[in-house]
C-alpha positions as CSV (number, residue, x, y, z in Angstrom):
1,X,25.1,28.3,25.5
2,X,23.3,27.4,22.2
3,X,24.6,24.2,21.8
4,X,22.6,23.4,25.6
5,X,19.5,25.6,24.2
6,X,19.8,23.7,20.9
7,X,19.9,20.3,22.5
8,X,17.5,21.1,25.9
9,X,14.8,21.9,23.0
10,X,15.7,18.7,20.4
11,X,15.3,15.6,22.8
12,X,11.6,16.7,23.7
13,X,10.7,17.2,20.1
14,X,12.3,13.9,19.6
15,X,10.6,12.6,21.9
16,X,7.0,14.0,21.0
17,X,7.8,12.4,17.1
18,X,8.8,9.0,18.9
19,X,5.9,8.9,20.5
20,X,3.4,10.3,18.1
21,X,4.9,7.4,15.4
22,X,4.4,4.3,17.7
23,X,0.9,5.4,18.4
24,X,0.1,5.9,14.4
25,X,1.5,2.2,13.8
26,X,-0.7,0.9,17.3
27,X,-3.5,2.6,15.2
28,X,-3.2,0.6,12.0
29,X,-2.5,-2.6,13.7
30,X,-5.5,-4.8,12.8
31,X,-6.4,-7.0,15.5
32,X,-4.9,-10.5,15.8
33,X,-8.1,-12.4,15.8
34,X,-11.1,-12.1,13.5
35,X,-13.6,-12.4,16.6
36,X,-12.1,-8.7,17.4
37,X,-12.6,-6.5,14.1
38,X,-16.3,-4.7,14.1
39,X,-18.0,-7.4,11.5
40,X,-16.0,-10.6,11.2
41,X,-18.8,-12.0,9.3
42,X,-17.6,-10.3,6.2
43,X,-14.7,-11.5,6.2
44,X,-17.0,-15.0,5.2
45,X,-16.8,-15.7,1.5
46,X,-17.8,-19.0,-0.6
47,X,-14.3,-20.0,-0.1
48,X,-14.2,-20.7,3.3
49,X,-18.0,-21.5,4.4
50,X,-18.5,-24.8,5.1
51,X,-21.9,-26.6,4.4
52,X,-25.1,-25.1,4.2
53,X,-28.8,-26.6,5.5
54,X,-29.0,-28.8,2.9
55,X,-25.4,-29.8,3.2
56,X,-23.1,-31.4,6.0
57,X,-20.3,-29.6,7.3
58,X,-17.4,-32.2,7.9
59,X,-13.9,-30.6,10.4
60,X,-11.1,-33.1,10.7
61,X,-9.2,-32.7,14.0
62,X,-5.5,-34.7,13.9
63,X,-2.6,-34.0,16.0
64,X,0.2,-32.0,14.6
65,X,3.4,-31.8,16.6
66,X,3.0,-28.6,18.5
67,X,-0.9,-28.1,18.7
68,X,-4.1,-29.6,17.3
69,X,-5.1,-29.0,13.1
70,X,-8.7,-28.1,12.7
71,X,-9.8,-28.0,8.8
72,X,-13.2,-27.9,7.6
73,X,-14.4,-29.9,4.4
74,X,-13.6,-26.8,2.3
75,X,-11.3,-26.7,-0.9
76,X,-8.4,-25.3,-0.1
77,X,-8.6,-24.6,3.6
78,X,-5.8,-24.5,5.7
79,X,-5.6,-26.1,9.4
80,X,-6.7,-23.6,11.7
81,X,-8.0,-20.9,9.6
82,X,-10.9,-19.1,10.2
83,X,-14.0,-20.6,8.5
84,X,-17.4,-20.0,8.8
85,X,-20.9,-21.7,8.5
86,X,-24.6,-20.9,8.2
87,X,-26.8,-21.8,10.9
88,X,-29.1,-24.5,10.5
89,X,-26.1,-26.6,9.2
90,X,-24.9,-30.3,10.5
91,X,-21.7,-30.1,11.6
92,X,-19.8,-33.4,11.6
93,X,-17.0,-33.5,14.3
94,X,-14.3,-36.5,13.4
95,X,-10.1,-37.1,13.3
96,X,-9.0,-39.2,10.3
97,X,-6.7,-40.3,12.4
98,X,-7.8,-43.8,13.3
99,X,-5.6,-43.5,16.8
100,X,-6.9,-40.1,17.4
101,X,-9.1,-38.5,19.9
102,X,-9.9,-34.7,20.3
103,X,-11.9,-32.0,22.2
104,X,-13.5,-29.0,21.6
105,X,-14.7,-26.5,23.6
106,X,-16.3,-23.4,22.9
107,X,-16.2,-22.5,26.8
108,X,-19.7,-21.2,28.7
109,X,-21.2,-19.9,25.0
110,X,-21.4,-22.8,22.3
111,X,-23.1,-22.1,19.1
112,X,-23.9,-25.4,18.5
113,X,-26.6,-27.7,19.8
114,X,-26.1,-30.3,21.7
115,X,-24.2,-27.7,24.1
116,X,-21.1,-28.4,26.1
117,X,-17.8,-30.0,25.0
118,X,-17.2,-31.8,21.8
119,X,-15.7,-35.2,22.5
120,X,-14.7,-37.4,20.0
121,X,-11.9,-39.6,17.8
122,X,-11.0,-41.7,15.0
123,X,-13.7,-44.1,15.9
124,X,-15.8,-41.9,17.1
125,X,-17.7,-38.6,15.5
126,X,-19.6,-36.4,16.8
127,X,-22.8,-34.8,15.2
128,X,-24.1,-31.1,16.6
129,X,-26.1,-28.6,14.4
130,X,-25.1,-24.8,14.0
131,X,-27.5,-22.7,16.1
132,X,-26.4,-19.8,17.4
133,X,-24.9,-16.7,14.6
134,X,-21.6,-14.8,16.0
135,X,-18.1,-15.2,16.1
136,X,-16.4,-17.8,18.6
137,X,-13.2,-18.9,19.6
138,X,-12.9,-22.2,20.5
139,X,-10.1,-24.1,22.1
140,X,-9.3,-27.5,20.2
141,X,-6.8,-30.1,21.3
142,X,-5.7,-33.7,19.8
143,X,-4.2,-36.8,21.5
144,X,-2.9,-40.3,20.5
145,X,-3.8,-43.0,22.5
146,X,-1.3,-45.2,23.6
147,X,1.9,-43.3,23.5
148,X,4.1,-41.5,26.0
149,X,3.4,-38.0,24.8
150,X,0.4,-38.6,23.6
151,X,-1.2,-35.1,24.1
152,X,-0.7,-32.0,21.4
153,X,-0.3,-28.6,22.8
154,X,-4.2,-26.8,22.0
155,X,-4.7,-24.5,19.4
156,X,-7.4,-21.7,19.5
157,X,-9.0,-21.5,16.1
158,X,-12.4,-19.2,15.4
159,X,-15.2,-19.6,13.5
160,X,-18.2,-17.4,12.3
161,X,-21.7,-18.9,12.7
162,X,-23.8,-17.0,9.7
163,X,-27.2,-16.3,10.4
């Protein structure tokens, strides 16, 4: 009888610690995109803000094999980081990829100005001026003209526009 008592009162306790550790752990989970935390603009620093209003801005789009690379003209900066720039800034859109095109879209809310789709390639950049502060995502995708599977899957990079 006190074995059953012993183990009737055990597998809720068990159960009450299971559950009260997997919600600690969901609480100390930081969000997986900087657009979600509370202020992403701190998370801007000199080392990854791009340009400034005296200054041009400069992101390289290329095709990698699974998804497209955005890097901004920044020492240092990684392919699809988060990177951030003060309004008031020209933003040059280009692939150093001569074969290259790309798109960029920041869906119904673009901070930059001309609004709508960014549309460009190896031949072809694309000049738009930072306008609007706040944090976007933004999808971006690459393709190379001229081949079979030309397309690269789209990657969805962010960006913080400063005020």
């Amino acid at each position: 009888m006190r074995e059953h008592f012993n183990l009737r009162s055990t597998v809720p306790l068990l159960c009450c610690v299971l559950l009260l550790n997997c919600a600690t752990a969901q609480a100390q989970k930081k969000g997986k995109y900087a657009c979600d935390e509370a202020q992403p603009e701190n998370m801007c620093s000199t080392t990854n803000t791009c340009g400034s209003a005296s200054s041009q801005c400069t992101i390289d789009i290329r095709r990698g094999n699974d998804s497209a690379n955005v890097k901004p003209s920044i020492p240092s900066a990684k392919n699809n980081q988060l990177f951030c720039i003060k309004a008031g800034t020209t933003v040059v859109w280009k692939s150093s990829s001569e074969n290259n095109g790309f798109m960029v879209s920041f869906g119904t809310d673009s901070p930059f100005d001309p609004d709508g789709p960014i549309m460009g390639g190896g031949k072809k950049q694309v000049t738009t001026k930072a306008v609007t502060p706040g944090c976007y995502k933004y999808a971006a995708g690459a393709f190379r003209s001229g081949t079979v599977k030309g397309m690269s899957g789209g990657s969805n990079p962010e960006l913080v526009i400063l005020p």
